[in-house]
C-alpha positions in Angstrom: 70.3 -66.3 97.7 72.4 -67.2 94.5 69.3 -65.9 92.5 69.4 -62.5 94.5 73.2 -62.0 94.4 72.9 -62.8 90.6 69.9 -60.1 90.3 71.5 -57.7 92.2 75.0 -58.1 90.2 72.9 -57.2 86.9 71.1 -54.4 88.3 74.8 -53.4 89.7 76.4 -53.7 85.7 73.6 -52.8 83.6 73.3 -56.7 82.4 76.5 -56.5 81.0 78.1 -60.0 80.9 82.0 -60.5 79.6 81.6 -62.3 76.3 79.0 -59.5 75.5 80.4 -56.7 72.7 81.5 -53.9 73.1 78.3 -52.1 71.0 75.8 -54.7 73.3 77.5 -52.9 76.2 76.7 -49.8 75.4 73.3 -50.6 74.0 72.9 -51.8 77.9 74.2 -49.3 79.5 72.5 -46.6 77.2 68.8 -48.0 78.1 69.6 -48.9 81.9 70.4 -45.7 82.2 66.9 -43.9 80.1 65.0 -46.2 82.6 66.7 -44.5 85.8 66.0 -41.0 84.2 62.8 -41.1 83.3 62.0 -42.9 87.0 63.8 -40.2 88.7 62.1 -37.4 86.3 58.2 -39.0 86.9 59.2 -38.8 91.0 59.7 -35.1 90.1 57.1 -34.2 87.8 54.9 -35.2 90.7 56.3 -33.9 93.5 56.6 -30.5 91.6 52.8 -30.8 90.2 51.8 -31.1 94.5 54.2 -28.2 95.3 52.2 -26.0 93.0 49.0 -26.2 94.2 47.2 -29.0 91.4 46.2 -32.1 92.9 46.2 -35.1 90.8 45.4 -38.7 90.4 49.0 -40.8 91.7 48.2 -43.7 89.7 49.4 -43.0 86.4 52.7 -41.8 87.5 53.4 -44.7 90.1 52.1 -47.3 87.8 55.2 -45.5 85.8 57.4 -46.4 88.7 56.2 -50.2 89.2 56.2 -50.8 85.1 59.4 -49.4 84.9 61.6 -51.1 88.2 59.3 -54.4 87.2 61.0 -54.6 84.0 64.3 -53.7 85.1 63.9 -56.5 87.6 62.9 -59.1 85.0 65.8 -58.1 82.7 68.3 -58.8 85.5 66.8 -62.0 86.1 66.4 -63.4 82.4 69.1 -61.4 80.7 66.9 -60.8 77.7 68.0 -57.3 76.5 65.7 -57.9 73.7 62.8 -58.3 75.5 63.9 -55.5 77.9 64.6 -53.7 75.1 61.2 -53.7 73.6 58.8 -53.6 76.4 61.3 -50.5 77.8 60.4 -48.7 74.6 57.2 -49.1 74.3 56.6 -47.8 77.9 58.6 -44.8 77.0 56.3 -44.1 73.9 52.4 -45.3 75.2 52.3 -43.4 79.1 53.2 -40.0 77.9 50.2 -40.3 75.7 47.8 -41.9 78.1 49.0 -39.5 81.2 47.9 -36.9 78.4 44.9 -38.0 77.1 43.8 -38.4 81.0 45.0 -35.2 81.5 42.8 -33.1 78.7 44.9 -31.5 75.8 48.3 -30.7 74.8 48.0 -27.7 76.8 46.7 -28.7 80.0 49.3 -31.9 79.8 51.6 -29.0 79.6 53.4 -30.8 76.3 53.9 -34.3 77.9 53.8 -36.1 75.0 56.8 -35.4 74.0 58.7 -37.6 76.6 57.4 -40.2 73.8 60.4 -38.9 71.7 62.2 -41.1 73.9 61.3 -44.3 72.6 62.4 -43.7 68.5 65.5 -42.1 70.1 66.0 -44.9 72.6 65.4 -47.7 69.6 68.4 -45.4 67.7 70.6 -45.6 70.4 70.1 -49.2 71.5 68.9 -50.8 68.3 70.3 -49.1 64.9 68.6 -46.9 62.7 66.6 -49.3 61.0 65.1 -50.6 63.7 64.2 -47.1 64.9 62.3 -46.1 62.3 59.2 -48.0 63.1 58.8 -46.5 66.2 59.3 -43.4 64.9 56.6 -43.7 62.9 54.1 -44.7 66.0 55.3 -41.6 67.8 54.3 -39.6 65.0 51.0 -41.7 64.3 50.3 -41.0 67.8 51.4 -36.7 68.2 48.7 -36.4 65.2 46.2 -38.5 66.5 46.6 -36.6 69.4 46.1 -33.0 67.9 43.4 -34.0 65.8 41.5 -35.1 69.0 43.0 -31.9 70.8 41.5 -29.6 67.8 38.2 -31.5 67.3 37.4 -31.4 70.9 38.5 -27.8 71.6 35.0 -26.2 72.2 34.1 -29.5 74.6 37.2 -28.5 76.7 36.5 -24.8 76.6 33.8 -25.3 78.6 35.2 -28.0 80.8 36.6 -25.9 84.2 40.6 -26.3 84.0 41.7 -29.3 85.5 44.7 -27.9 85.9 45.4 -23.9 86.5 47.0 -21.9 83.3 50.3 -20.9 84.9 51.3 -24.4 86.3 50.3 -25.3 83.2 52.9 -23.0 81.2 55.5 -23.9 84.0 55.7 -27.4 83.3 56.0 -26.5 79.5 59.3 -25.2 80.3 60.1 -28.3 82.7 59.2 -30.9 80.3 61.3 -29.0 77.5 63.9 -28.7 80.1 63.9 -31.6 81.8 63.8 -34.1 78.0 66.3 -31.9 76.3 68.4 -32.6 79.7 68.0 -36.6 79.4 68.9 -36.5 75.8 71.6 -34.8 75.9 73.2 -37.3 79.3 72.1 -39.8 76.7 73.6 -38.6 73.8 76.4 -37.8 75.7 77.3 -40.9 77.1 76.9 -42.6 73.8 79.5 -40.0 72.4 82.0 -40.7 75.1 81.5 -44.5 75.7 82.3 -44.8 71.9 85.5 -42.2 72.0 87.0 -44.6 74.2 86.0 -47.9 72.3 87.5 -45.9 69.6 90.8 -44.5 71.7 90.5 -48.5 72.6 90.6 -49.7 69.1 93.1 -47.3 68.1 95.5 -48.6 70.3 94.9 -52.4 69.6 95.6 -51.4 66.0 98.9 -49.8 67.2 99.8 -52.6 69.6 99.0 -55.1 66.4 101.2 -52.8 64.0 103.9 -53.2 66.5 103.4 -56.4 67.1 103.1 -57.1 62.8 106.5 -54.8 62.4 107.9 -57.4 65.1 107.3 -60.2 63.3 108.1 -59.0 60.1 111.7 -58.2 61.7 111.9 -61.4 63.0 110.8 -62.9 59.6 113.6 -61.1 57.5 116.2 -62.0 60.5 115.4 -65.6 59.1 114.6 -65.1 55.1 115.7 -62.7 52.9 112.8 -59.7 51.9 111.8 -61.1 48.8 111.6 -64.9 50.0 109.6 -63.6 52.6 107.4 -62.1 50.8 106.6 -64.6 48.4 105.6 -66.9 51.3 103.4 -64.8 52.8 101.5 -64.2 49.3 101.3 -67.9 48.8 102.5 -71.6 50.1 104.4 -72.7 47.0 107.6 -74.3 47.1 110.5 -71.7 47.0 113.0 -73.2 44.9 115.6 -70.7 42.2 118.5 -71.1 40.6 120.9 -68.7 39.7 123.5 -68.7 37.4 126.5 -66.9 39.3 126.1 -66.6 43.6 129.6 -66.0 45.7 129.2 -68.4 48.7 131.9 -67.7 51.6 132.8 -69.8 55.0 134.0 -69.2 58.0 135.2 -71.7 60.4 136.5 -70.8 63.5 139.9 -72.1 64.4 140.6 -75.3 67.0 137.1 -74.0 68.0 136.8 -77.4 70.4 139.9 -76.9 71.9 138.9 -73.3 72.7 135.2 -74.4 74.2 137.0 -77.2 76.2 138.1 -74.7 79.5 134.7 -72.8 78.9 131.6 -72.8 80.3 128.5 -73.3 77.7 127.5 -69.7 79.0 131.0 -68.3 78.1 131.0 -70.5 74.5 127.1 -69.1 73.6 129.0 -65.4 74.8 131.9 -65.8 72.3 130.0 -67.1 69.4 127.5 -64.3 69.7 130.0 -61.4 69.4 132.0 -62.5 67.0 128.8 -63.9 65.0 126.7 -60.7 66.0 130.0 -58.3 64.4 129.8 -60.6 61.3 126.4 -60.0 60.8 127.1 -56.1 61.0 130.0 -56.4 58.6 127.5 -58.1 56.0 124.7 -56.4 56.3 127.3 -53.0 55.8 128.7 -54.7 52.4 124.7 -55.5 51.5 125.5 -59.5 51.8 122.9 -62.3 52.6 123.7 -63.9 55.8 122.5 -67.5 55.0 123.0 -69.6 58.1 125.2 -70.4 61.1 126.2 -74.3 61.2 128.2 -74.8 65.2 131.4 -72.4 64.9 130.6 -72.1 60.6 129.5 -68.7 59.7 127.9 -69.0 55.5 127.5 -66.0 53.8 126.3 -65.3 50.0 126.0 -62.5 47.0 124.5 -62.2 43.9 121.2 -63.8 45.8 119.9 -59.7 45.2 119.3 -58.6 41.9 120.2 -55.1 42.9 123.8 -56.0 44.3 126.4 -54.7 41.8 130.0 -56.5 42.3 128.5 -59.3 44.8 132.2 -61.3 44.7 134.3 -58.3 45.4 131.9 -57.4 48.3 132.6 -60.8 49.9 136.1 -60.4 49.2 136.0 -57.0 51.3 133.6 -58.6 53.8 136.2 -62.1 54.3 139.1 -59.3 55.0 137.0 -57.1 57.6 136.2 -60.3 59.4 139.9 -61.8 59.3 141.7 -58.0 60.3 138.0 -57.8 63.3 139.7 -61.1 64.6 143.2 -59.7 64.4 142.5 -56.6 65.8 139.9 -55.3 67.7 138.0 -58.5 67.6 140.6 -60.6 69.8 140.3 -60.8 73.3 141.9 -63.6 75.8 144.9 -64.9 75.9 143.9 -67.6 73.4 142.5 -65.4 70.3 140.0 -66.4 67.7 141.4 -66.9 63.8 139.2 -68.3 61.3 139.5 -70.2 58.0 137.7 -68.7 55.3 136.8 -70.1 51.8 135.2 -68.7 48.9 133.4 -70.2 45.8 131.6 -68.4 42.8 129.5 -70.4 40.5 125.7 -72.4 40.0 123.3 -72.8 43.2 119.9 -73.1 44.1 118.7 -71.6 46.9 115.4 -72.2 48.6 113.1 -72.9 51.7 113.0 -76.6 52.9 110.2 -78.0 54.8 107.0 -76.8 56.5 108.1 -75.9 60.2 110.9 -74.2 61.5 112.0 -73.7 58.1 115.1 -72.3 56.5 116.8 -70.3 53.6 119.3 -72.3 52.2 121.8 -73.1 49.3 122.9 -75.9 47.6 125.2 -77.0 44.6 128.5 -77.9 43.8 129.9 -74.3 44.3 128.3 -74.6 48.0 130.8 -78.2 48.6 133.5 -76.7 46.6 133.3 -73.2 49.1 133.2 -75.4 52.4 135.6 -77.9 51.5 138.2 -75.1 50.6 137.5 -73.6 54.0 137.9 -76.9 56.1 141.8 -77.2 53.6 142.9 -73.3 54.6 145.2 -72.2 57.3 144.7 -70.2 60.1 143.7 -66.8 59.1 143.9 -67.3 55.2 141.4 -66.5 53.0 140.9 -69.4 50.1 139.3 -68.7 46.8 138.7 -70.7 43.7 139.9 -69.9 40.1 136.6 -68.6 39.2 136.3 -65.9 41.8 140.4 -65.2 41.1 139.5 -64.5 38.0 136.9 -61.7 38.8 139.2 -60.6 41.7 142.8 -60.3 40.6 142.8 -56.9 39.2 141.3 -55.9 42.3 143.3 -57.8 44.9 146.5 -58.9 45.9 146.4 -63.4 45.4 149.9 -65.4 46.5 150.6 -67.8 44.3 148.3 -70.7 43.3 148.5 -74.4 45.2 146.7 -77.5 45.0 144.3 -78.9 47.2 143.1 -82.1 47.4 139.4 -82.5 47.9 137.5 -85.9 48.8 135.6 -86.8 45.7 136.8 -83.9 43.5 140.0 -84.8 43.3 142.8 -82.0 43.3 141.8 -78.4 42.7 143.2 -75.0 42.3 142.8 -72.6 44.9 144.2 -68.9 45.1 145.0 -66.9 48.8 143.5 -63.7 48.9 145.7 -61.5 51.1 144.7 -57.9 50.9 143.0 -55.5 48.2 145.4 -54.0 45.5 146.2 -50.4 45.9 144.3 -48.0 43.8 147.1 -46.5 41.6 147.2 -42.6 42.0 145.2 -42.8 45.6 148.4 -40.2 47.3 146.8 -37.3 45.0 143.0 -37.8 46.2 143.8 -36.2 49.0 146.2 -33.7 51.0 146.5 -35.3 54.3 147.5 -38.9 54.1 146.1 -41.8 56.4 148.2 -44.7 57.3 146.6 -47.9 56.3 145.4 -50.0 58.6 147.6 -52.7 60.3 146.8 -56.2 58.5 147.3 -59.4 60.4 150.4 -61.5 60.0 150.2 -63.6 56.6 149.2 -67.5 57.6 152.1 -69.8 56.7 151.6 -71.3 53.4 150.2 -74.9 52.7 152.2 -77.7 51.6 151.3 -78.9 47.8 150.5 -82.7 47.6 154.1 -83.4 47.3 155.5 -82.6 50.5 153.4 -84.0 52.6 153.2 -87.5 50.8 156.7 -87.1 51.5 156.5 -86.3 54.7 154.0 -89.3 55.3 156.6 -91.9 53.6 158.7 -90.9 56.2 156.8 -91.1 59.0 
């Protein structure tokens, strides 16, 4: 019963099985489908021949029937398509001939050698064009042989009484024109069709893959900058430059354990997303490099692109937007965020460490000296080294300069930026003059190294 239920389920799908591809499917399908024609079409050719008044032999065209189901029925219990294949074809080529030659000539066979044509054409359809070609060459060995005998035993037939009358004769002419031209074109057809849709198929498997490509290579330069990625996907070599001049900004959030203490880890992931997510934004506006996010640290660089023109006074505008954001529009609760903010200028190297889950990063002194400013600032101010003063002071408004003492650098210089430095003449750009924006209150300034040894004597 297993046997049966298999036999019937190939007969049922053409012998099509799931691992097959998708040109063996058609090839299946294609041929399957010749077999049931040219089964259904000998049925009629006799039937049609009785209804006309000639009466002859059954055999040849039921021994058509029986060769053809018989194969059918070993193909669906083997699954050899080749096999199939061949024996299928050469049925399709030899009977026409033989029904023929038992027939008489070409003209009392009415034509019927040409439902040979249907082996070559069958071989180009379910085998290539290479393979077709040798039984092309048998069909024509065959048509010639077959006038040749037709001409050199013309006077024999002459006087041979007509096996079959003149006008059922021309009548199935027409049918077997009809009725092949008919099979190859369904075939033809289908071929056409089937392969529109493995094509309509594959066109939108490329599409879904170009999505799906466009996808990753978002989600790539989310991680690396453009040109890093690129470079790793031409090649595995270590990623490792230096560059002579990169600003590198931080920015800590304020007391941010004491504001994640009364929330909920749902309400901190919340919190550090906007403000986070709106920082991106404001970086990606002033063409900066996002580098990383380290807990409630946001790190930012320029001069990491070669086409970035003032890379320090873009940070500088990016470290206000951020600070006035907070102030402004950005705070919300009754506890709102402030963060410190430090920036160096100087030597780093930047580069991608490890194998998995890797990352862009930066290191050097002027990465420490940027944090460990940050970690030193007050609420809300924006701390800067001497180097990027110097490349900023024409440009921005600085308080006055304090020291800072920094664990293994000793004391150091450090500058507060606190807004950008009017443009002189900007009244007579234009007519109508906008109000500047509101700036948040300046953070209270940091005691030098003096006071607070004093105050810690007297504690």
């Amino acid at each position: 019963m297993k046997s049966l239920t298999h036999i019937i389920r190939r007969l049922r799908t053409a012998g099509i099985e799931p691992g097959d591809s998708e040109e063996l499917k058609l090839q299946k399908a294609l041929l399957v489908q010749a077999s049931g024609l040219v089964s259904i079409a000998s049925m009629g050719w006799l039937l049609i021949y009785w209804a006309l008044g000639p009466r002859p032999s059954p055999t040849l065209p039921f021994l058509l029937q029986v060769l053809v189901a018989g194969n059918l029925l070993v193909f669906a219990a083997s699954g050899n398509f080749a096999a199939f294949r061949f024996t299928q074809l050469a049925i399709f080529l030899f009977f026409p001939f033989i029904t023929q030659w038992a027939l008489g000539n070409f003209v009392t066979a009415s034509g019927l050698i040409l439902w040979g044509l249907l082996a070559p054409l069958g071989a180009l359809l379910c085998a290539g064009p290479r393979e077709s070609a040798p039984w092309f060459g048998a069909y024509l060995f065959l048509t010639l042989l077959s006038g040749a005998s037709d001409v050199l035993l013309a006077d024999f037939v002459a006087a041979r009484p007509a096996v079959v009358p003149l006008k059922a004769s021309m009548a199935f002419f027409a049918l077997n024109f009809a009725a092949l031209s008919s099979i190859v074109w369904v075939l033809l057809r289908f071929s056409t069709i089937e392969k529109q849709k493995t094509a309509a198929a594959l066109e939108e498997a490329h599409r879904q893959l170009r999505i799906e490509q466009d996808r990753s290579e978002r989600l790539l330069l989310n991680v690396l900058p453009q040109s890093i990625a690129e470079r790793l996907k031409d090649s595995d070599c270590t990623i490792a430059d230096g560059y002579a001049e990169v600003t590198v900004m931080f920015a800590d959030i304020v007391s941010f354990t004491e504001l994640a203490a009364d929330m909920t880890p749902k309400q901190i992931f919340g919190m550090l997303n906007r403000v986070f997510s709106h920082f991106d934004e404001l970086a990606e506006r002033h063409g900066l490099e996002k580098i990383k996010t380290i807990g409630d640290s946001y790190m930012v660089a320029g001069g990491l692109n070669p086409n970035e023109t003032d890379p320090c006074g873009a940070i500088a505008r990016l470290a206000v937007d951020m600070r006035d954001w907070l102030a402004g529009e950005g705070a919300r609760g009754p506890n709102p965020i402030r963060v410190r903010i430090g920036i160096g200028t100087g030597p780093v190297i930047a580069g991608v460490v490890g194998k998995k889950k890797f990352i862009y990063d930066l290191w050097g002194d002027t990465v420490n000296l940027a944090s460990r400013i940050t970690a030193e600032g007050a609420p809300g101010a924006i701390q800067c080294d001497a180097r990027t003063h110097s490349r900023l002071a024409c440009r921005f408004n600085f308080a006055p300069p304090h020291v800072v003492p920094l664990k293994g650098k000793g004391t150091v210089v450090v500058y507060r930026l606190n807004d950008p430095a009017p443009t002189p003449g900007i009244e007579t750009v234009s007519r109508d003059r906008v109000p500047a924006p509101a700036r948040a209150p300046a953070p209270p300034p940091l005691r030098s190294p003096a006071s607070v040894t004093g105050i810690a004597s007297r504690l």
